[in-house]
C-alpha positions in Angstrom: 0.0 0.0 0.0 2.5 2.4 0.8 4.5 1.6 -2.1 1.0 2.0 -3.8 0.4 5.8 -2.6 3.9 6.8 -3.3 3.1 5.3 -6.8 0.1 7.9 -7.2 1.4 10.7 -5.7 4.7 10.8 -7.4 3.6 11.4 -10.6 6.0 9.1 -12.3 5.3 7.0 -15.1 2.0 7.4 -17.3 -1.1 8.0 -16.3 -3.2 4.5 -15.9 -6.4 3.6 -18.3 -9.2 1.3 -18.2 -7.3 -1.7 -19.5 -4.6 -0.8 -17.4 -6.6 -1.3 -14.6 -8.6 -4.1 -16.2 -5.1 -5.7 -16.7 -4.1 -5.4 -12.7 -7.1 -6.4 -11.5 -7.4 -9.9 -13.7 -2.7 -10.4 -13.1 -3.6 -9.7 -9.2 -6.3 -12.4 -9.1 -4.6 -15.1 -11.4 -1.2 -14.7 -10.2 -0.7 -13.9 -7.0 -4.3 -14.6 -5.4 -5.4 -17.3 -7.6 -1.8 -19.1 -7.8 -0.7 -19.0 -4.2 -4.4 -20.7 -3.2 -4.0 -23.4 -5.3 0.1 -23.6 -4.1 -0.8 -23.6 -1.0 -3.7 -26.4 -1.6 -1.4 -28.8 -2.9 1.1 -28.5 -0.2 -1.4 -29.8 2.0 -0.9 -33.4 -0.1 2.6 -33.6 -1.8 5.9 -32.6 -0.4 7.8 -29.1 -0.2 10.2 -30.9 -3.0 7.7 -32.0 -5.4 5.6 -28.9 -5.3 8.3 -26.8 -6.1 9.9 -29.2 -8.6 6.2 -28.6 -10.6 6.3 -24.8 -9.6 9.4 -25.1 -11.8 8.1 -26.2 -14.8 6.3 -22.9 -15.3 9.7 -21.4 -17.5 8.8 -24.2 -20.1 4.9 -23.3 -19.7 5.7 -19.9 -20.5 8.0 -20.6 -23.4 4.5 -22.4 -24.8 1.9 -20.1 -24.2 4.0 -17.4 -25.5 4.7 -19.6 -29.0 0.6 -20.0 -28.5 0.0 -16.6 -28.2 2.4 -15.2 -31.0 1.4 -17.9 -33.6 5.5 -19.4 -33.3 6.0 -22.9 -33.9 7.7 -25.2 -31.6 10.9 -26.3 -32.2 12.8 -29.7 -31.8 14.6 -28.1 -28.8 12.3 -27.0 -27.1 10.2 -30.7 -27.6 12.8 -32.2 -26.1 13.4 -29.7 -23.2 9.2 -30.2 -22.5 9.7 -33.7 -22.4 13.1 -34.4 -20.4 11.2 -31.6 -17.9 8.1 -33.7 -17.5 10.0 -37.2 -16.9 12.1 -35.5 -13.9 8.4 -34.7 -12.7 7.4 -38.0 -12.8 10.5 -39.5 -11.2 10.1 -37.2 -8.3 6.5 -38.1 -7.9 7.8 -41.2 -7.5 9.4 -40.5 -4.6 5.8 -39.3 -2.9 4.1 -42.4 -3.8 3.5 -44.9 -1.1 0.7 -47.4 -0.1 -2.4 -46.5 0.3 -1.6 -42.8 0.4 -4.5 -40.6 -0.8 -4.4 -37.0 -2.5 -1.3 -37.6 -4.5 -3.1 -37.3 -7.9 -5.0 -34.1 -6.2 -2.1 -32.3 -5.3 -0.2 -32.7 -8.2 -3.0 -31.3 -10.2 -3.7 -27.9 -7.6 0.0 -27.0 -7.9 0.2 -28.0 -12.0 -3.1 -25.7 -11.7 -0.8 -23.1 -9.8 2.2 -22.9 -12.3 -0.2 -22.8 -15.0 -2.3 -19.3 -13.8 1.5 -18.4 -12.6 2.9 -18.8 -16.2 -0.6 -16.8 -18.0 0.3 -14.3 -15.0 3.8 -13.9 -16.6 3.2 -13.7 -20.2 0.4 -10.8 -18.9 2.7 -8.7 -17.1 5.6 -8.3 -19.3 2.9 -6.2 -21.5 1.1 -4.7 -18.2 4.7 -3.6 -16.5 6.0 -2.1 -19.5 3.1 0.6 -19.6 2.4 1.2 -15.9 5.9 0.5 -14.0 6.9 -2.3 -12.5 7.0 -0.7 -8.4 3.5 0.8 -9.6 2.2 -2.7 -11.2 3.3 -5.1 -7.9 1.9 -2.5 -5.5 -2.1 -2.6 -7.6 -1.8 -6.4 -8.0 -0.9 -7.3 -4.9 -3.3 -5.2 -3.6 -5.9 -6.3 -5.8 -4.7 -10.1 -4.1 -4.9 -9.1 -0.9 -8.3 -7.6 -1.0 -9.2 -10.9 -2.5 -8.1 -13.6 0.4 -9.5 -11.1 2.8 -13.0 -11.5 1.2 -12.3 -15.0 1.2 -11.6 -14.9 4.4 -14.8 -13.2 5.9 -17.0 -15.5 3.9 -15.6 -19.0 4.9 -14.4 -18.4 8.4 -14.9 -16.6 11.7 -12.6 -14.4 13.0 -12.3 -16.5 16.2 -9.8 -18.2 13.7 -7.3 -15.4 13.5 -6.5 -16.4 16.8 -2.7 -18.2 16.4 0.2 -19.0 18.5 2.8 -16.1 18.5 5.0 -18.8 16.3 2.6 -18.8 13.5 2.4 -15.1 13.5 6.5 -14.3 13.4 6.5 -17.1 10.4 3.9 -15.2 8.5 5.4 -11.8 8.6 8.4 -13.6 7.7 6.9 -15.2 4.6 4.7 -12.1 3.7 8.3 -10.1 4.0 10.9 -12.2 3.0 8.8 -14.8 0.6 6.2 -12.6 -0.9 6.5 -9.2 -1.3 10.5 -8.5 -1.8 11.3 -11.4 -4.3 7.6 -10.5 -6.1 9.1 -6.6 -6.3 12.6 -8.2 -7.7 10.8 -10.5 -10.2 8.7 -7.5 -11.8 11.7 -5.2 -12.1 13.6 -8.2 -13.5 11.0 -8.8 -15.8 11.0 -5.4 -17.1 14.7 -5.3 -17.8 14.9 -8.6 -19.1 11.3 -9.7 -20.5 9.2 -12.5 -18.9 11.1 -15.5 -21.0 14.8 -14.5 -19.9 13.4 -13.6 -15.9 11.7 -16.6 -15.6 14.9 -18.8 -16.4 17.3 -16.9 -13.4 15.2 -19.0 -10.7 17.1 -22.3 -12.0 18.2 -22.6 -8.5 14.8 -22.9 -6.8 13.7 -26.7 -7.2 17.3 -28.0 -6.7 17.4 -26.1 -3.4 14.0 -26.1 -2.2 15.1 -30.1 -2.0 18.2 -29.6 0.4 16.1 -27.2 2.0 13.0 -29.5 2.8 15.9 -31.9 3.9 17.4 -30.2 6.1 14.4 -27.8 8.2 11.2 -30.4 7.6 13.2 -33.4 7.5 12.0 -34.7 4.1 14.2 -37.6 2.7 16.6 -37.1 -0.5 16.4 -40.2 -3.0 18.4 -40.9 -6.3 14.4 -40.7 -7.8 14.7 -37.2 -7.0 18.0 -35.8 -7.8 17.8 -37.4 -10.8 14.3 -36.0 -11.8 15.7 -32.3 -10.6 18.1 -32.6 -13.1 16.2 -33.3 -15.8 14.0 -30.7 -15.2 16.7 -28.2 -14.5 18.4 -29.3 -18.0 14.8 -28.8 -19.6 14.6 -25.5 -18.5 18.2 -24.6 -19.1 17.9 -25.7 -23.0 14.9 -23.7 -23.5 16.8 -20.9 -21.5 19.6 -20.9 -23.7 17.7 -21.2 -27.1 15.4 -18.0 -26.4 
């Protein structure tokens, strides 16, 4: 909000039109309202690794709707990059499968759901930054997001549940801080340096990590499965990184 008001009053950038703010409110809802629900679904039925391993894939998704969009062909490259991404996939969901567990299939499909309104979010708001601004852009969207899972909020529980330990507060201020709004800020001013292809490649990192990571804090178990399948899907994502 504050970044929001400074925006305003500032008077820098263009002023906004009707499609600017048709094109905020439908980004804010889609990606960072509509994707994080859906994120946050899944993680209630796969592991930290697998959901971000498919959070990944959105790079390759946005290669494709882009190609969609502009009426470009696929290449062989980028065929082959699709396909050595989507067997890591499945050899990491590998790793989640076990007897008799339910939801698997379910939360697969929320987060897949997630990285797909993430990647339409992307290919939006290369377009949407360059006009408004990308400090100008974040602050509306996020706002509009906000606004959003408070509504949500009022209609599907009481406020007797915003009663949480002190713990669950400090780790979402931490997460709206550190998880949320800084890298989100990063990411649109990346994007409009570099475009939504090139800025969507420079989080290579994130699965391989987020593995380690789930390793070492929730105590999630590393298999060959899975660091194979991370590879593949990081050298998907790197050859279609590379081409474009």
């Amino acid at each position: 909000l504050a970044v929001a008001i400074w925006g305003q009053f500032s008077q820098r950038g263009a002023a906004m039109h009707t499609q600017d703010w048709l094109a905020v409110f439908g980004l804010g809802l889609i990606g960072y309202y509509l994707s994080s629900l859906l994120d946050f679904s899944g993680l209630q039925y796969i592991s930290a690794g697998l959901e971000r391993l498919i959070l990944f894939l959105y790079p390759t998704m946005v290669i494709v709707l882009s190609s969609l969009l502009i009426r470009k062909p696929i290449g062989r490259t980028t065929l082959m990059a699709l396909v050595l991404s989507y067997v890591g996939i499945a050899l990491v969901a590998m790793q989640d499968v076990r007897p008799g567990q339910d939801g698997l299939a379910l939360g697969v499909g929320l987060v897949f759901a997630s990285t797909l309104t993430y990647s339409i979010y992307l290919v939006g708001a290369g377009q949407a930054i360059a006009r408004i601004g990308a400090s100008r852009f974040t602050a509306y969207a996020m706002t509009v997001a906000c606004v959003a899972v408070l509504i949500q909020f009022a209609l599907t529980h009481p406020m007797a549940a915003l009663r949480q330990t002190d713990r669950v507060y400090v780790l979402s201020f931490a997460m709206a801080i550190f998880s949320t709004v800084l890298p989100v800020f990063l990411l649109s001013a990346g994007i409009r340096r570099i475009g939504s292809g090139h800025a969507s490649m420079v989080g290579a990192i994130g699965p391989v990590s987020t593995i380690f990571l789930a390793y070492a804090f929730l105590g999630e178990a590393i298999s060959v499965s899975q660091i194979a399948g991370s590879l593949l899907v990081l050298a998907g994502v790197l050859m279609i990184g590379l081409k474009h």
